[in-house]
N, C-alpha and C positions, 0 to 999 in steps of 0.2 A: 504494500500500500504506500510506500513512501517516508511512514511514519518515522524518524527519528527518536527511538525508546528514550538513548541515556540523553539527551537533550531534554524530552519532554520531563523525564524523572526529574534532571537539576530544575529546571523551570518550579516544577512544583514544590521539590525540596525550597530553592530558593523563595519563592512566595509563601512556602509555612512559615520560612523565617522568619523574613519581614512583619509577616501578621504577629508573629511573637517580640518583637523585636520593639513594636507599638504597641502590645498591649502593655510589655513591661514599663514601658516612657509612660503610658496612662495611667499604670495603678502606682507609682514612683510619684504620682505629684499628687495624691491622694494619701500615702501614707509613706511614712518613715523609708529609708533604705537599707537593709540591712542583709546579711548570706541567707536568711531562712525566710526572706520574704514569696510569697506566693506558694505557699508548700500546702495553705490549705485549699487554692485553686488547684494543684495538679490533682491530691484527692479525690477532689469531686467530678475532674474531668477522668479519672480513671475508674472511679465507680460509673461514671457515664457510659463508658463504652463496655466496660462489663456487665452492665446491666441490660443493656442495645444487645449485646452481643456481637464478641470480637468479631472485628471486617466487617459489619453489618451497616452500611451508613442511616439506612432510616431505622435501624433499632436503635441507632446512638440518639437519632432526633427523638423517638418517641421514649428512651430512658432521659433525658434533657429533660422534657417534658414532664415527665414525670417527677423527675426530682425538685424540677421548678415549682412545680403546684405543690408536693410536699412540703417542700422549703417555704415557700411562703404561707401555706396553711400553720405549721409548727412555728414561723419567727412571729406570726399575730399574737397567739396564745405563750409562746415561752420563746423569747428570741436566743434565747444559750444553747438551749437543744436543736437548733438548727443539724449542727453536725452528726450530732447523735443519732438524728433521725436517717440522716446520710446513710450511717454505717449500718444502724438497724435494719431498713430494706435493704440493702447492700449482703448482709448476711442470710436473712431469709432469703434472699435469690437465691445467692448461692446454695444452700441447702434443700428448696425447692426444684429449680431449675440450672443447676449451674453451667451449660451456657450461654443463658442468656436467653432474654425475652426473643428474640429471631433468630438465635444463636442455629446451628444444625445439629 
């Protein structure tokens, strides 16, 4: 077909970066700088895709989804246990279905 694989791979590699590269410069002028910053966003994106089920792109949307309406239902009523709640569905998945809601 034409295609160019290791080009297209760097492009994409390249543009994950970028979008990471920005998100870090947005949450940096928001709060302090420090080596352990953002450690409680990879969490949530790694329960994300575990929960989607690895390689799954619309399980990752509808685990997102999911954890978003959790998250925001649990920080109304007790906004500390946001995380907690994370982990909680996070373990019943796993122990239910581990993996993953579209997982195979």
């Amino acid at each position: 077909m034409g295609v160019n694989i290791n080009l297209v791979l760097a492009l994409c590699f390249g543009f994950g970066a970028a979008l990471a590269s920005i998100a870090g410069m947005l949450i940096s002028m928001c709060y302090p700088v420090h080596a352990a910053m953002g450690g409680e966003y990879l969490v949530i994106a790694i329960i994300v895709v575990v929960l989607g089920g690895l390689g799954s792109i619309p399980g990752s949307f509808i685990g997102g989804f999911i954890l978003g309406i959790l998250g925001s239902i649990v920080t109304y009523f007790q906004p500390g246990l946001a995380l907690v709640a994370y982990y909680v569905v996070f373990i019943i998945l796993l122990l239910v279905r581990p993996t993953g809601i579209m997982g195979k």
